[in-house]
N, C-alpha and C positions, 0 to 999 in steps of 0.2 A: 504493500500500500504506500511507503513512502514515496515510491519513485513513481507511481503509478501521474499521469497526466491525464488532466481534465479538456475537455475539447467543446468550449458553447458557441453553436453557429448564431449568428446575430445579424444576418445580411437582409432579413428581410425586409421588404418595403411596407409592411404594417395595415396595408388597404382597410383593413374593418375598421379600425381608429381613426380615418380620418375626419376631418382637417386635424387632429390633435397631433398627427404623425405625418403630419405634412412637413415639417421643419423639428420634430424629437424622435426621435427612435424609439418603437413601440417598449422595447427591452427596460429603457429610461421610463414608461408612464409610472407614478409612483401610486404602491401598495401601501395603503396608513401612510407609514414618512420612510418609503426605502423605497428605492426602484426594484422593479422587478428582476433585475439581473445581480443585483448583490445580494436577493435569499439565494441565487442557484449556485454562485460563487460560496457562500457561506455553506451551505448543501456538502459541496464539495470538500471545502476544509476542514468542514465535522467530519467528514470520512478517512480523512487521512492525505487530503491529495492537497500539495502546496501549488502547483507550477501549472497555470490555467492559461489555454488558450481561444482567445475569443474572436470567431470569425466574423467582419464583419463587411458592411460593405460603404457606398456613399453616402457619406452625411450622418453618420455613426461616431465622430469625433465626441459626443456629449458620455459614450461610454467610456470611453478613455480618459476624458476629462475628468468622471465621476470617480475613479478609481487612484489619480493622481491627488500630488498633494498641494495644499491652497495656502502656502504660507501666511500669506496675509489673512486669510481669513480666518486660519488657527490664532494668530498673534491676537488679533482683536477679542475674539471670545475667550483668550485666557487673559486681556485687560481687564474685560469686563466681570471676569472671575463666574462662565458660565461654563463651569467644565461638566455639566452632563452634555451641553449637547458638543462641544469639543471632544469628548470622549467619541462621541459618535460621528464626528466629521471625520475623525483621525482614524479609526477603524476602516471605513471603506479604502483605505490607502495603504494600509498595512495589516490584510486581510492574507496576499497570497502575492507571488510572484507571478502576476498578469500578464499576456504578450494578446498580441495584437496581428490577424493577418489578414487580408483584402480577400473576398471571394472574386471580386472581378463582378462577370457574367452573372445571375442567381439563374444556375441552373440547378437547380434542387439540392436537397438533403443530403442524399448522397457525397453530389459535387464539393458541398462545404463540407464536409467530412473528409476528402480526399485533398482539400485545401490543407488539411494537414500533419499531411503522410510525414514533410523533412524537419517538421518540432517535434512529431511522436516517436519515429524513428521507429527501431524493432520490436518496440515494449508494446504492453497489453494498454489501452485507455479508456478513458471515461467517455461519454457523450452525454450532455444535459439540456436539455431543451428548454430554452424560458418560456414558455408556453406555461406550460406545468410544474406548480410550485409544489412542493412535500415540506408536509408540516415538520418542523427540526421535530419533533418528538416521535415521529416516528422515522427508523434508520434504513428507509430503504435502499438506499447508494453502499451500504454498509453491505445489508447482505448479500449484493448483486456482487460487488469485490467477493466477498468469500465465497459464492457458487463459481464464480469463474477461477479463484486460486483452487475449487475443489477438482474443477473438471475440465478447465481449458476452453471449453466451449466459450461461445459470443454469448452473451447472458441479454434478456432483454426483459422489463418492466410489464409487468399483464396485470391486466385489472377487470374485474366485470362491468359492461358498458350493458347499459337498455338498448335494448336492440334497433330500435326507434334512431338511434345514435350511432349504430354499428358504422354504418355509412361515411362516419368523421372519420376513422381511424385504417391504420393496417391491422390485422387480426389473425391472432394464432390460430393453426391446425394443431391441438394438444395432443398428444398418447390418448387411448379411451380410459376413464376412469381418475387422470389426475388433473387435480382441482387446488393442491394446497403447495407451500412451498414452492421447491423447484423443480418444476415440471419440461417434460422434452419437448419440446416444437417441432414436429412433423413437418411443416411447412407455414408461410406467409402469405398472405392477400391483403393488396394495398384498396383501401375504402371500399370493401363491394358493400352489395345491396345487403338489408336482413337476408333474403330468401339465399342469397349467395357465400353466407360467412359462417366458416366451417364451426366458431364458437360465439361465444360473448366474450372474449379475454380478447382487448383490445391491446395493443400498443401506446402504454404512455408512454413520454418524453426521457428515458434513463435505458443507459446502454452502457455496456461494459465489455469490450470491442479485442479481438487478439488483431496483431497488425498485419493477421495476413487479410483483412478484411478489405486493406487497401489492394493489392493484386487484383483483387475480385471485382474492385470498384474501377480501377481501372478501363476492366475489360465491361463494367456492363452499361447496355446500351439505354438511351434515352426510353424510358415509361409513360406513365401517365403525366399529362399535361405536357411530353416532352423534356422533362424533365428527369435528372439520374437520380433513382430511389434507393433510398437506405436498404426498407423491405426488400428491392428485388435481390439487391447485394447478398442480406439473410436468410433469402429465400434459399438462395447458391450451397449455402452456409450449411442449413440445413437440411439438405439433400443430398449431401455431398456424403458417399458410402466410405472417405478416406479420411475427412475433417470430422474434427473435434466436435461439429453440430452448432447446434443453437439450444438453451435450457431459458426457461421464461420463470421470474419468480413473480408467485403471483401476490399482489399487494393488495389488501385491506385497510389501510390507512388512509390519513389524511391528505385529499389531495385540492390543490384549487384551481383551477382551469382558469387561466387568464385571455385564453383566447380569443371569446368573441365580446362584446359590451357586457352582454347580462351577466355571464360567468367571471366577468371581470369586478363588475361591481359585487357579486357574491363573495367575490373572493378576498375582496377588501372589509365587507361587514365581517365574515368569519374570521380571520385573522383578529379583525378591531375588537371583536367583542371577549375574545380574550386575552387581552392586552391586560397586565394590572392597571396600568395609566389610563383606559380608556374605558374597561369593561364596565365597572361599577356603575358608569353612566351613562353607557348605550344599551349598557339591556331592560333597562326598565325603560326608556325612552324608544325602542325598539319595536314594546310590548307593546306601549300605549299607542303608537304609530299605526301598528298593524291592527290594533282593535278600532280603530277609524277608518278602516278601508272598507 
């Protein structure tokens, strides 16, 4: 785990948030008072991983800024002798050893993934998607590292989606019968229809990748939308009668889907209302709110 490298693509162009992400980087919208991309960096460094690389693309400078350090603006909040929230300026900069690399083109998931094959090098890595935030209390990234130090395989995030919803996601083909833990992935399908997806164990945002994944990415051809897919890559993965496979652990925890507006704004009540600073006085203000609807 210590050597282990974290990998978060960030190039997208945000379309469902706009005008807000017209000029900010979806990754930058802020959850309570943090951007969405320092819980998946923090994610990360609860698990063991220091040396994070963020792909990103045009107009993505506000990430980088965010994680750098603001001299003057540390100097002035420790005149003013506000060191809680200086405590918390100064953390997003001395969080993890961050780099930074351009996707170029956004030609999919995949593509940024292979953006950075010459930082990863030969070792096994991480992939975190800021889509999908996990509540620190529960250690999902934790056990994804320990199934893939168990078994070498590409480990990948499953979770049970409403089938209504299956459609959002890529989705596992499991072994018949396993449901808990780490289970085998048969195969992969990128967004089919309910009638078309082999389960409800969806694909969240959390991947824990051996680096022969790039060879495979390389070679695989443009997908859906045109685009080069993670899935297809793992599909390769786990079909493959000579490789290590694909194991999905499946998750029960906490998750918050930042994705579209509404899941976005859930995701920010949930979080807020357990907040010690916040909750005492959003959840009765909450209650009363929704007994007026």
């Amino acid at each position: 785990m210590s050597t282990m490298k974290a990998v978060i693509p960030a190039a997208g162009l945000g379309t469902r948030f706009l005008p807000a992400t017209k000029a900010m980087p979806k990754e930058m919208l802020p959850v309570v008072d943090k951007p969405a991309i320092q819980y998946v960096v923090e994610e990360a460094v609860a698990a063991g991983i220091h040396d994070v690389l963020v792909i990103i693309g045009r107009n993505k400078n506000a990430i980088s800024d965010h994680f750098d350090a603001v001299p003057e603006l540390e100097v002035r909040l420790q005149e003013k002798g506000d060191h809680g929230r200086l405590a918390r300026v100064m953390k997003s900069s001395e969080l993890a050893d961050i780099h930074f690399v351009r996707q170029g083109e956004p030609k999919g998931l995949g593509h940024a993934v292979l953006r950075a094959r010459t930082h990863v090098g030969d070792s096994s890595f991480a992939v975190l998607l800021g889509d999908d935030l996990v509540d620190e209390r529960d250690p999902l990234l934790t056990e994804m590292i320990a199934a893939h130090e168990r078994t070498g395989a590409a480990v990948v995030a499953l979770m049970p989606v409403d089938p209504r919803q299956i459609h959002l996601y890529g989705v596992a083909d499991v072994a018949p019968g396993e449901r808990d833990g780490a289970v085998r992935v048969r195969g992969l399908v990128e967004k089919p229809s309910a009638e078309e997806a082999p389960s409800d164990l969806a694909i969240i945002g959390r991947y824990v990748l051996p680096a022969a994944v790039f060879d495979v990415l390389e070679q695989t051809a443009p997908g859906k939308g045109g685009e080069i897919q993670l899935t297809d890559a793992l599909q390769q993965l786990a079909t493959d009668p000579d490789g290590p496979g694909v194991v999905g652990v499946v998750f029960h925890g906490r998750r918050y889907d930042t994705g579209d507006r509404a899941d976005y704004i859930k995701a920010i009540v949930q979080l807020a209302v357990d907040r010690e600073d916040l909750g005492a006085e959003l959840r009765p203000w909450l209650r009363d709110f929704a007994s007026d609807l």
